[in-house]
C-alpha positions in Angstrom: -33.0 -32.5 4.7 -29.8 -34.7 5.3 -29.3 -34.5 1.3 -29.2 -30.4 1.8 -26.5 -30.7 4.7 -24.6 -33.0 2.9 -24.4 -30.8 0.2 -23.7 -27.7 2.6 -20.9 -29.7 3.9 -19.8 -30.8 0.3 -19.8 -27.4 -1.0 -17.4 -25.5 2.2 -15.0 -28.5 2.4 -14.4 -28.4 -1.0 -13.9 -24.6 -1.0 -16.4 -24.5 -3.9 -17.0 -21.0 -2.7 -13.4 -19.3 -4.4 -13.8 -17.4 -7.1 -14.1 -18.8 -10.8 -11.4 -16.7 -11.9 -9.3 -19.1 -9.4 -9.6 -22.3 -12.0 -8.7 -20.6 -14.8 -6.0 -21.4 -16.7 -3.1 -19.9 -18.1 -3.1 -18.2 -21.0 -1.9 -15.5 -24.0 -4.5 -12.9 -22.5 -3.4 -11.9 -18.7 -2.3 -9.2 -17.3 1.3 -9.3 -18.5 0.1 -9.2 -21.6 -2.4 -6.5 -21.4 0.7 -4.2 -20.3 3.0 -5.3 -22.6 0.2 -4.6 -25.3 -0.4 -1.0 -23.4 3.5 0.2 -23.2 4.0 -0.6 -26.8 0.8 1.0 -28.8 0.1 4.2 -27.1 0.0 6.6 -29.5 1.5 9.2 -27.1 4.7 7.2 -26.9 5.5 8.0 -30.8 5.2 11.4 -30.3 7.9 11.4 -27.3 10.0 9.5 -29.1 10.1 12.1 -32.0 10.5 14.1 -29.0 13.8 12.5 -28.1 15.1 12.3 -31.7 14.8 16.1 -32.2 17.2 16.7 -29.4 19.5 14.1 -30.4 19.3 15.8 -33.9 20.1 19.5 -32.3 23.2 17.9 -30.8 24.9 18.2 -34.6 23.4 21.7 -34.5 25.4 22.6 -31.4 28.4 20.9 -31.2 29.6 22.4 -34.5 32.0 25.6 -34.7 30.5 28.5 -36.5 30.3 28.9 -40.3 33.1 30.7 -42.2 32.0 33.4 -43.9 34.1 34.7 -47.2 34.4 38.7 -47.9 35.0 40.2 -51.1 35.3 44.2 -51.8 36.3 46.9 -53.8 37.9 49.8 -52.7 39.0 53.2 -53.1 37.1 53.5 -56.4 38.4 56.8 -58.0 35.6 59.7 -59.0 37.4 59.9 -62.2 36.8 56.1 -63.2 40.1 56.7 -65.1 42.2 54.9 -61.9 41.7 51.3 -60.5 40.1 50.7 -57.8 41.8 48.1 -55.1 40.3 45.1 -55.0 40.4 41.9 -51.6 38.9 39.0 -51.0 39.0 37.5 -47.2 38.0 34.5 -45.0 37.1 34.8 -41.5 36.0 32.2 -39.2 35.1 32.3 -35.5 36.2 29.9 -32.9 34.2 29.3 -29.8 36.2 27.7 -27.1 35.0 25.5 -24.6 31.4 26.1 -25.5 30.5 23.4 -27.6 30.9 20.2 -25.7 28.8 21.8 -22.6 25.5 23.0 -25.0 26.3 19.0 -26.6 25.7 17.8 -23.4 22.8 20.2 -23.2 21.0 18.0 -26.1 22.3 15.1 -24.3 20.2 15.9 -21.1 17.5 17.5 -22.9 17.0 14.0 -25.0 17.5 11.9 -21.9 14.6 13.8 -20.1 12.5 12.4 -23.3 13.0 9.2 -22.4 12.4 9.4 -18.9 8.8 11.1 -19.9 8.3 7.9 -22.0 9.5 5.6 -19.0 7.1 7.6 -16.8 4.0 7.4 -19.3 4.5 3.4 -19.9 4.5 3.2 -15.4 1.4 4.9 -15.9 0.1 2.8 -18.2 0.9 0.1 -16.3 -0.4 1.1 -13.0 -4.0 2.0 -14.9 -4.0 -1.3 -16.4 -3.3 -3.1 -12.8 -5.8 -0.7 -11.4 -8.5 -1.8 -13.4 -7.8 -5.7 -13.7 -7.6 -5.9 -10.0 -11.2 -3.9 -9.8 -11.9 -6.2 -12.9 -11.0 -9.4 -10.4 -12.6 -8.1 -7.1 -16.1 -7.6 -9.4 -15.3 -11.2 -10.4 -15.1 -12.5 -7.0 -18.3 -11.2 -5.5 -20.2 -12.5 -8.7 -18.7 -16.3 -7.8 -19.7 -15.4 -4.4 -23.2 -14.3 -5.4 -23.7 -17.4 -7.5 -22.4 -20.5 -4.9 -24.6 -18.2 -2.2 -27.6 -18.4 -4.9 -27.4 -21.9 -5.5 -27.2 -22.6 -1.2 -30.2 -19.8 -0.9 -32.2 -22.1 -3.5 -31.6 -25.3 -1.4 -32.9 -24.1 1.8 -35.6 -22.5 0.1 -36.9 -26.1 -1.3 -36.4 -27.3 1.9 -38.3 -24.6 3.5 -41.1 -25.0 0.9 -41.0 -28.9 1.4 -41.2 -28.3 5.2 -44.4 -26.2 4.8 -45.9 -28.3 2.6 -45.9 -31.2 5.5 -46.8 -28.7 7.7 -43.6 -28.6 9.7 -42.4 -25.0 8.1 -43.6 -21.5 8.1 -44.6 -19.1 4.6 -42.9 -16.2 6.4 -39.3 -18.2 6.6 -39.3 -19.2 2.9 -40.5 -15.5 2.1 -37.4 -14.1 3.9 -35.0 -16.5 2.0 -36.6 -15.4 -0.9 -35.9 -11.9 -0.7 -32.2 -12.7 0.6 -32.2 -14.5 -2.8 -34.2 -11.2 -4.7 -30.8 -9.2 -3.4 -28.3 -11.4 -4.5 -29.9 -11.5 -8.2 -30.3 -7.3 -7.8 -26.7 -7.2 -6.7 -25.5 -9.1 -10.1 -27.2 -7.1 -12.1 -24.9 -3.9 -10.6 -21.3 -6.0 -10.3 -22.2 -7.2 -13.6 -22.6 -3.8 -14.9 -19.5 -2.7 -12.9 -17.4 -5.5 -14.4 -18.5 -4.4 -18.2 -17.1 -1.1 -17.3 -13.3 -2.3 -16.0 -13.3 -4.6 -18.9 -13.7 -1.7 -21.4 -11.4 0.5 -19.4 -8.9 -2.4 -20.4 -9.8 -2.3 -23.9 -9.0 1.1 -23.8 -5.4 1.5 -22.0 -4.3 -2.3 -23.8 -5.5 -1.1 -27.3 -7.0 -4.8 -27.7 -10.2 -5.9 -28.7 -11.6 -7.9 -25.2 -14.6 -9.6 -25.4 -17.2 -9.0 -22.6 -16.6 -11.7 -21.1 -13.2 -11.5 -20.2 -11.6 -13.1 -17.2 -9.0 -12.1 -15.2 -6.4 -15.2 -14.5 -3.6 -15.8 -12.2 -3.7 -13.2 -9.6 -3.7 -15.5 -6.2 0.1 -15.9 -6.4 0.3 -13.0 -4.9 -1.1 -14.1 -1.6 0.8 -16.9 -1.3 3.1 -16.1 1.8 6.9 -15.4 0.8 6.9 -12.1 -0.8 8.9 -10.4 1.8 9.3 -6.7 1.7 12.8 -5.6 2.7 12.4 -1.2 2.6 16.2 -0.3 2.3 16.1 -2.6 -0.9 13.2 -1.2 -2.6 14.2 2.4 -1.4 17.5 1.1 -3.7 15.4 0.3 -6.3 12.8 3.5 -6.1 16.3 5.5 -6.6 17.5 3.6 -9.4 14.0 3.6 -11.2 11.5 5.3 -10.3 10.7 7.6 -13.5 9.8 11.0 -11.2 13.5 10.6 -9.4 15.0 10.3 -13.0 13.6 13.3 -14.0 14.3 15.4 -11.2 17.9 13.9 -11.4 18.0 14.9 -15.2 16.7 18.9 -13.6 19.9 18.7 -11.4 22.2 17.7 -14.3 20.6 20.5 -16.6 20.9 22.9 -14.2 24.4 21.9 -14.0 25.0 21.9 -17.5 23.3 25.4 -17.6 25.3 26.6 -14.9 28.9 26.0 -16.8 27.0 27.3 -20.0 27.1 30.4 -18.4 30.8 30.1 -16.6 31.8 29.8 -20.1 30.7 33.4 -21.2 34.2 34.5 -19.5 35.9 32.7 -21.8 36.6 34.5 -24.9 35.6 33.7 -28.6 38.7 34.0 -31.3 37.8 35.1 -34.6 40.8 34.0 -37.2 40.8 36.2 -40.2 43.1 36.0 -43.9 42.9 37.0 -47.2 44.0 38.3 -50.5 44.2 42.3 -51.6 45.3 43.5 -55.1 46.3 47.3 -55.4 45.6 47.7 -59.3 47.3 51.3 -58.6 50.7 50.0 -57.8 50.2 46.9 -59.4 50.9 45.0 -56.3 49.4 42.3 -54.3 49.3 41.1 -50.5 48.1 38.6 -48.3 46.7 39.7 -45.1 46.4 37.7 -41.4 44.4 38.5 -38.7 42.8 37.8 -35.1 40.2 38.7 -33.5 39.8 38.6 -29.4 36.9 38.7 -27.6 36.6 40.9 -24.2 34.9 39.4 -22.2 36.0 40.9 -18.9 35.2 44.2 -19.2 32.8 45.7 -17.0 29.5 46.1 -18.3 29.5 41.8 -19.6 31.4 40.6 -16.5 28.5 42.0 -14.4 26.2 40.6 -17.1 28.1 37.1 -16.7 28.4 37.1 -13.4 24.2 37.9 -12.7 23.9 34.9 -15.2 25.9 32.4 -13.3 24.3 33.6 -10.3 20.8 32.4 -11.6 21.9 29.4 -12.5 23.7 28.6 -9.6 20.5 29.2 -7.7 18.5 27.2 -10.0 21.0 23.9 -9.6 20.6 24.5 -5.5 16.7 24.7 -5.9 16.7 21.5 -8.2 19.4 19.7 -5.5 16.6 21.2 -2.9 14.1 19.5 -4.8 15.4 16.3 -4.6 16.1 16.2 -1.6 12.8 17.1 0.1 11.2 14.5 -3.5 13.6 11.7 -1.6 12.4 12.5 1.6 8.8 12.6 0.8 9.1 9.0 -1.4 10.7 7.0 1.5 8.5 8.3 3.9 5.3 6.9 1.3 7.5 3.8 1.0 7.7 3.2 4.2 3.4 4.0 4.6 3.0 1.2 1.7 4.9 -1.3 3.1 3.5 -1.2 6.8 -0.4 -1.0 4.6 0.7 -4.1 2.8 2.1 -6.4 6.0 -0.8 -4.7 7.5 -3.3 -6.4 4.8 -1.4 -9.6 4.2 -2.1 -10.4 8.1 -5.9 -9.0 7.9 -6.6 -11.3 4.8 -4.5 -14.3 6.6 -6.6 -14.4 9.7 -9.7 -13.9 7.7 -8.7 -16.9 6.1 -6.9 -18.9 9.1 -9.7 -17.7 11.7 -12.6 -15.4 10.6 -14.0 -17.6 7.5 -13.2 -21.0 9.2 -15.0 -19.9 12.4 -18.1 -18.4 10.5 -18.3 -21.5 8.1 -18.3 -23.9 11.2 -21.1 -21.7 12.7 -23.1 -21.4 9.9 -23.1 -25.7 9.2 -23.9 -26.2 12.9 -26.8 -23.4 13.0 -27.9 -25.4 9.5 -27.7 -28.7 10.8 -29.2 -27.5 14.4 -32.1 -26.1 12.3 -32.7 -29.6 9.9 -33.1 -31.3 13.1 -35.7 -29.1 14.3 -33.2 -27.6 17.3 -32.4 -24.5 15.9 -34.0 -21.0 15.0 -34.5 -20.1 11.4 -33.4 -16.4 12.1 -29.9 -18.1 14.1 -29.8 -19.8 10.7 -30.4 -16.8 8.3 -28.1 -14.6 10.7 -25.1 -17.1 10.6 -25.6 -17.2 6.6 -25.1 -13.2 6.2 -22.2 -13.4 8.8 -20.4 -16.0 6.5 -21.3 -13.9 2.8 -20.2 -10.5 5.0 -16.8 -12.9 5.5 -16.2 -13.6 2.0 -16.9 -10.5 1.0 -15.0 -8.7 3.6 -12.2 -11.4 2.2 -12.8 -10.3 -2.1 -11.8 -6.8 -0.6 -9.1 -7.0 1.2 -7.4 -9.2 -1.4 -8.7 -6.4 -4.2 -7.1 -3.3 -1.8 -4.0 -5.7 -1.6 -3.3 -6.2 -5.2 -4.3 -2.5 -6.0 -1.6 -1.4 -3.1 1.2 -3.5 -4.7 0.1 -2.3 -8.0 0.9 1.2 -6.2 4.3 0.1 -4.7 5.6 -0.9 -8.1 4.1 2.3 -9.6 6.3 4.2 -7.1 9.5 1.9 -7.7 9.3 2.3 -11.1 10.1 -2.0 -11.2 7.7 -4.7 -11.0 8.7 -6.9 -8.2 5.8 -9.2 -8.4 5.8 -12.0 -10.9 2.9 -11.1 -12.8 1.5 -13.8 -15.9 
């Protein structure tokens, strides 16, 4: 008995019960690396930045003046066929006037919102690829948990069964530590299963071939105190990067862009016209000059101009609309997160400081209390389930943590953890 306290005592001082992810080191395989493996091989991103490169290509489509177009003819042919006909040839070519730069900066806008869409996909990739190493790390916790609890359920069992066999123990006491044990080796086989599943999951979104027994490494930085969370600097940074606020920005400029698009309707189009004409009658021959003038202004297109500005000066005050209420909305999430994540940080420190310390101190004295023959087995088996219900409360608050910061970056559109 004094050799199973001393080993109790061994095994909280030396905080053997962490997880074994804790002690790993570091390597080529963490979670940095699964997302820069996951941002760089979806086959989805290809496709959007074809996307982007048609645009870019429609630009030379656009911001080109009209084709010339040549004219040749024959005229006045005489019935008779005994006179010559007249014969021109003539070049025309229409000039649009400040049209082309705005539908250019059309393509522009259209080829930016491409590369926002590929910004937002590779923030969702991320985010999934967080979401599931930080399940994948929570799973890992509760099977080190489940394993140091094992290996203290199998030394009070011997103990138990060593006490019974002088006489001074009871069958029904190492029967319930038995079944407490039974539990623990039912709950692996479902946290076992559970981690399989996250570990495929990041197969999947990192394109890489994991082995099943993959290990998550480095993630306790982030509860080491110092992170501070200041929200006027990550609303800053939400504006400047979050993908969704990109794109609604890129909506405002189109609908800008639109919106003079169709201001320059009133602007008329010149069509420049010259040529050559041979009178075979005479003989004589003359060169000819012309212009054409669009007329923009009369009644029937003004009104037709003036309904299309209309629309798209509505459109650009719904899209400002948009962002505004979109701005609103993300601060006021912000805001949630940040208060959720001080709020954990100070759960998961007094679980640490207070909670743990205070159940692991209760749970050695009810074990030493009980080796001396002072104590209550069920005092002892009651402290023990109040101390796993602590660590276990402890692998999911830290699990909810990272998974909330893994949230905040998602909406900031930035990491702001260092991640390994």
């Amino acid at each position: 008995m004094k050799y199973l306290i001393a080993l109790m005592l061994a095994v909280f001082s030396s905080g053997a019960l962490k997880s074994q992810t804790d002690s790993l080191s570091q390597g080529d395989d963490g979670l940095a690396y699964l997302i820069r493996n996951a941002v760089s091989s979806n086959s989805k991103l290809e496709e959007l930045d074809y996307r982007r490169k048609i645009e870019l290509i429609k630009k030379e489509q656009v911001n080109k003046q009209p084709m010339p177009m040549f004219e040749a003819m024959i005229d006045y042919i005489p019935l008779n066929f005994m006179d010559k006909p007249e014969y021109s040839g003539y070049l025309s070519q229409r000039i649009m006037l400040g049209k082309l730069g705005a539908m250019e900066k059309m393509s522009t806008v259209n080829a930016d919102a491409q590369s926002i869409a590929k910004e937002q996909l590779k923030t969702e990739l991320s985010r999934g690829v967080k979401r599931n190493y930080f399940e994948l790390y929570y799973y890992e916790k509760l099977l080190g948990f489940n394993s140091e609890f094992k290996n203290i359920l199998k030394d009070i069992v011997r103990t138990l069964e060593l006490n019974y066999a002088s006489g001074m123990g009871s069958q029904n006491q190492i029967l319930k530590m038995n079944n407490e044990l039974v539990m623990l080796e039912f709950e692996n086989t479902g946290l076992e299963s559970s981690r399989k599943v996250y570990v495929n999951n990041l197969r999947v979104l990192s394109n890489l071939n994991l082995p099943d027994d993959y290990r998550t490494k480095n993630v306790d930085y982030i509860f080491t105190p110092g992170l501070k969370l200041d929200t006027l600097e990550l609303a800053r940074i939400m504006i400047s990067n979050n993908p969704e606020f990109k794109m609604i920005d890129n909506m405002v400029e189109k609908a800008a862009v639109e919106k003079n698009i169709a201001e320059l309707e009133r602007i008329p189009d010149i069509t420049l016209r010259g040529g050559y004409k041979y009178m075979a009658k005479e003989p004589m021959s003359y060169i000819t000059f012309s212009i054409g003038v669009d007329l923009p202004f009369m009644p029937w297109n003004s009104k037709r101009v003036d309904a299309m500005v209309g629309e798209k000066s509505l459109m650009e005050l719904q899209a400002n609309s948009l962002r505004t209420s979109t701005l609103q909305y993300m601060k006021n999430e912000l805001n949630s997160m940040v208060i959720m994540i001080n709020s954990m940080r100070d759960k998961i420190s007094f679980l640490k400081d207070v909670v743990i310390p205070q159940s692991e101190l209760t749970f050695k004295s009810t074990l030493a209390s009980y080796s001396s023959g002072s104590g209550e087995f069920m005092n002892l088996l009651d402290s023990y389930r109040n101390l796993r219900q602590n660590y276990l409360m402890l692998a999911g608050e830290e699990s909810e943590l990272l998974k909330q910061y893994g949230e905040l970056e998602f909406l900031l559109g930035r990491q702001i953890t260092k991640i390994k």
